[in-house]
ZAMARGU-4260 file (C-alpha; in steps of 0.2 Angstrom, whole numbers, plus 5000, padded with zeros to 4 digits):
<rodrens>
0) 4832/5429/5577 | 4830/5410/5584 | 4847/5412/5590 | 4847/5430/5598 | 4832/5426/5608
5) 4840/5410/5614 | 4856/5419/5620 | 4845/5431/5627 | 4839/5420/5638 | 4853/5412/5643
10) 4861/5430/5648 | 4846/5432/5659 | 4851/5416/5668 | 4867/5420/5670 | 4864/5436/5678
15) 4848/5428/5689 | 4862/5418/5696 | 4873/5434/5699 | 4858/5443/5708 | 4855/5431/5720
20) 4874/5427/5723 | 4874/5447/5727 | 4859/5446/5737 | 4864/5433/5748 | 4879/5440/5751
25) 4870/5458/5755 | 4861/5447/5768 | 4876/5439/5776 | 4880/5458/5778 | 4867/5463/5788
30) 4869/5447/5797 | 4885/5451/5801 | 4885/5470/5807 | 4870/5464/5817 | 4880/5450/5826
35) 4894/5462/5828 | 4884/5475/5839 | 4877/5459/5848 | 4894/5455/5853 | 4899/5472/5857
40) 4884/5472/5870 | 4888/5455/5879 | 4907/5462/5880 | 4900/5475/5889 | 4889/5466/5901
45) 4905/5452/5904 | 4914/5471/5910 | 4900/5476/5920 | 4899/5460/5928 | 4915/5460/5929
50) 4919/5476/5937 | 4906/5474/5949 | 4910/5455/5957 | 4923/5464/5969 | 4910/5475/5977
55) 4898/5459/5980 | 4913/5449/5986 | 4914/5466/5998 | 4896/5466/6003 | 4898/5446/6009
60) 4914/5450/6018 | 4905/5466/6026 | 4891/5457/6033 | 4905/5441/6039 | 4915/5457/6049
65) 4899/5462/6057 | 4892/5445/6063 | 4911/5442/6070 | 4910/5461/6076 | 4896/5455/6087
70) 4903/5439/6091 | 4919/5447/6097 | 4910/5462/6110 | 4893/5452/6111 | 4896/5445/6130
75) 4892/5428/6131 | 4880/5432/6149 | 4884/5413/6156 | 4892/5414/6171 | 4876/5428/6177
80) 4866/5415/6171 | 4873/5401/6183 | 4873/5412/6198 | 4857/5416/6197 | 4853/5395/6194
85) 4861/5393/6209 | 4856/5406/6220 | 4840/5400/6214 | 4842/5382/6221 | 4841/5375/6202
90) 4854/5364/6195 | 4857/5371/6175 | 4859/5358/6162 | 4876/5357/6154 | 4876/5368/6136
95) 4879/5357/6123 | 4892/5372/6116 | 4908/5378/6122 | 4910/5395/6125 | 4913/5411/6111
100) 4931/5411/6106 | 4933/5428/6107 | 4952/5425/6100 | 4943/5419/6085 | 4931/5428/6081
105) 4945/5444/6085 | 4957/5435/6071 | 4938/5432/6059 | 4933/5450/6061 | 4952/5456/6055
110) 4951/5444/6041 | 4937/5450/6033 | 4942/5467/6036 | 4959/5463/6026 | 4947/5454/6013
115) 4935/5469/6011 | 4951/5479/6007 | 4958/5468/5995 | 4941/5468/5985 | 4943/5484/5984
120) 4961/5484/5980 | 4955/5475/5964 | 4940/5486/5960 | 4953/5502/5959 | 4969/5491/5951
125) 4967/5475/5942 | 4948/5479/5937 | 4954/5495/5930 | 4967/5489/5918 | 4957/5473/5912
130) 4942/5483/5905 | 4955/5499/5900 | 4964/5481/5889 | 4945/5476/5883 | 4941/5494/5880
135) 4955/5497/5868 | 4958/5482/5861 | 4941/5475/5859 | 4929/5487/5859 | 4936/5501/5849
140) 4939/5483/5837 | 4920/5479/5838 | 4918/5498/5833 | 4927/5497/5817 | 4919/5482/5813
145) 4904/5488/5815 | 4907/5504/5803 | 4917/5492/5789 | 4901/5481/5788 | 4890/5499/5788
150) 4901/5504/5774 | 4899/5487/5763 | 4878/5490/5767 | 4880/5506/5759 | 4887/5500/5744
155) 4875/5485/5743 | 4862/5497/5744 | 4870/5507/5729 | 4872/5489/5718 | 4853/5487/5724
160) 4845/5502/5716 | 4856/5499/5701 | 4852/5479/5698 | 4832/5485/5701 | 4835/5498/5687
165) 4844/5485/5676 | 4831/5473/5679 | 4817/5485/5672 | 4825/5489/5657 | 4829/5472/5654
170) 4812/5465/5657 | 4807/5479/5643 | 4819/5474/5632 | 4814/5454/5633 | 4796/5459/5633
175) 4799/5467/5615 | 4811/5451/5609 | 4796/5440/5615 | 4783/5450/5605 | 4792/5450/5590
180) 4797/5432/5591 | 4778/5428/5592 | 4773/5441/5578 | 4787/5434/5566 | 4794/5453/5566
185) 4814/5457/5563 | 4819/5470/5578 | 4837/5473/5567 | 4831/5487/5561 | 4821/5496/5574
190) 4829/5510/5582 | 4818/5510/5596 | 4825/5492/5600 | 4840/5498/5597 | 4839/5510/5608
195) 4831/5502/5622 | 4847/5488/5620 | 4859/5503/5621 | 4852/5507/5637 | 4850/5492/5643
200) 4866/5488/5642 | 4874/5505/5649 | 4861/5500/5664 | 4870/5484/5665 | 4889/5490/5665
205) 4886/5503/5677 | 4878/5486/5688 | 4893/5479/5685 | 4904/5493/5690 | 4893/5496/5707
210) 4894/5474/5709 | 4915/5472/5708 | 4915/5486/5721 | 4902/5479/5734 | 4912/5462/5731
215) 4928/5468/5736 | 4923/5475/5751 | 4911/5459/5757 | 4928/5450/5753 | 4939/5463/5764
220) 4925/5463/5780 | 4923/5442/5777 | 4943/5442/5780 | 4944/5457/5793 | 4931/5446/5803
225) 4943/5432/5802 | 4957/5440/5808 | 4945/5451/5822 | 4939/5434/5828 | 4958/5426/5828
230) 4964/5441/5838 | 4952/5447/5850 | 4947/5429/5856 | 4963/5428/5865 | 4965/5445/5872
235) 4945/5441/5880 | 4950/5426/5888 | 4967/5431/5896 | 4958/5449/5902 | 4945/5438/5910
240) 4954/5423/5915 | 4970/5434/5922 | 4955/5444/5932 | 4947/5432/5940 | 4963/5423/5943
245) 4967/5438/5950 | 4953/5437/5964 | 4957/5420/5970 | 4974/5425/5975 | 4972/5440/5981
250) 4960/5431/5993 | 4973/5417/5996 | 4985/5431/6001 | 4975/5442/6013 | 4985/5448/6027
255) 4979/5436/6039 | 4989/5425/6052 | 4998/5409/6043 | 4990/5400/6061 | 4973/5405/6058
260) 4960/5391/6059 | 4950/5401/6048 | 4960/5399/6034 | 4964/5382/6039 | 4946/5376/6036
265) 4947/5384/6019 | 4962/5377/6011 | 4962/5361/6002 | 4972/5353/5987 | 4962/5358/5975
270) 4966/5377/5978 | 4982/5376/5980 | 4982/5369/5960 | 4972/5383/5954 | 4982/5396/5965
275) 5000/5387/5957 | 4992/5388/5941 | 4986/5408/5943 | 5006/5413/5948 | 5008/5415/5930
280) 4993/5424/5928 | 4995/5443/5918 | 4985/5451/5929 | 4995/5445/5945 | 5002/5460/5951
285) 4999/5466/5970 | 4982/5474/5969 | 4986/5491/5968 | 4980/5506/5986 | 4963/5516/5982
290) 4964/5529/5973 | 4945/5537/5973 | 4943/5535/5990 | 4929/5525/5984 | 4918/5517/6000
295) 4904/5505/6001 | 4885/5506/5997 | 4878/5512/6016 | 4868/5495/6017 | 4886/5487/6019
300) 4897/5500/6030 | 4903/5489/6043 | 4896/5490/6060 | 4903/5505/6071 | 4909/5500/6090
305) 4913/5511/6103
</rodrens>
């Protein structure tokens, strides 16, 4: 009887170190689904952020256009002013400024104009097909992710219920070993023990059965993680990077005159390394025409002149 007891025990070690194995695992699960709709939010917000940088860059070249739209048929009023001085018998102080450049301000007013076009040349083209490649490669990803961790919950769940049902009966049966062992009774020939054991033991093979399967799906999320994280990783970066990319070159390109001393005060080498290294850029297409006759938010419609 000595012996039983002692293997008894030993079983229930055995299988404390199975539940907690289980349990751990169950918890890594939740962990994981919940990290999965984490990342399926901040992809979305990168996209939002994304899709929304051209109209900003829009809105500064807006309000660039209408400062040079007022520069250019502002009126400088200086030669009225020096008549006046000397009609008046007062000599004017020499301004420390030269006069507007109209023919700058005239070459900075088109400049933006092109610019704000170009933003929204990206907004309807480039911006389209980078989150349309997100959507359906990474998102719809993160989706089936989400729903293959779901699916190993639902079976952990299953194995729950039945290790808590094993646990019972075997607490019962280990209850009535124990009492035995401390009364000096022989359970052999109890059919009630016997019983008990049975079904203790159908509780434990039916655990069993709902275990291997819970295992080999935590094994095939754990290795569809893997291979998610190994493929989407690189499809992220090249959407994002190829986009942005994207908007530095279209802004190096902006149908402005090659003699502009605007752009002249904006080149340097640095640029010309980033914009080198963006030529081989994926998303480095020409921006492609408006198709939604999309316009600007009315706080940044440029300035009407008649």
């Amino acid at each position: 009887m000595g012996n039983k007891i002692s293997s008894a025990d030993q079983s229930n070690a055995d299988d404390r170190g199975v539940h907690s194995e289980f349990v751990y695992r169950y918890e890594t699960t939740k962990k994981l689904k919940l990290s999965y709709m984490m990342l399926k939010k901040n992809v979305a917000t990168a996209v939002m952020t994304m899709e929304i940088t051209p109209q900003h860059l829009r809105d500064v070249g807006t309000g660039y256009s209408n400062v040079c739209a007022c520069l250019k048929h502002g009126g400088s009023g200086g030669a009225n002013s020096r008549i006046q001085g000397r009609a008046e018998g007062r000599d004017q102080a020499p301004t420390s400024r030269s006069r507007v450049d109209r023919e700058l301000a005239d070459e900075s007013y088109q400049g933006f104009q092109t610019f704000c076009e170009a933003m929204d040349d990206i907004k309807t083209g480039v911006c389209v097909t980078c989150r349309t490649a997100i959507h359906e490669r990474i998102t719809v990803e993160l989706d089936r992710m989400v729903l293959t961790a779901e699916r190993v919950l639902k079976q952990g769940r299953k194995t729950m219920r039945s290790m808590a049902r094993l646990t019972k009966v075997a607490r019962q049966v280990s209850r009535r070993e124990r009492s035995a062992v401390s009364q000096g009774k022989d359970l052999s020939s109890s059919k009630s023990y016997a019983k008990a054991v049975k079904r203790r033991d159908a509780k434990e093979s039916l655990y069993k059965t709902e275990l291997e399967a819970f295992d080999q799906l935590y094994e095939n999320v754990m290795v569809g993680s893997q291979e998610f994280c190994s493929s989407t990783t690189d499809i992220f970066l090249d959407c994002i990077v190829g986009y942005y990319r994207e908007i530095v070159t279209t802004i190096d390109v902006s149908d402005t005159p090659q003699c502009s001393r605007l752009r002249s005060r904006f080149r340097s080498r640095e640029r010309e390394v980033v914009l080198h290294q963006a030529s081989d850029a994926r998303f480095c297409e020409m921006p492609a025409g408006h198709k939604d006759g999309s316009k600007s938010s009315p706080s940044t419609v440029p300035l009407k002149w008649d």
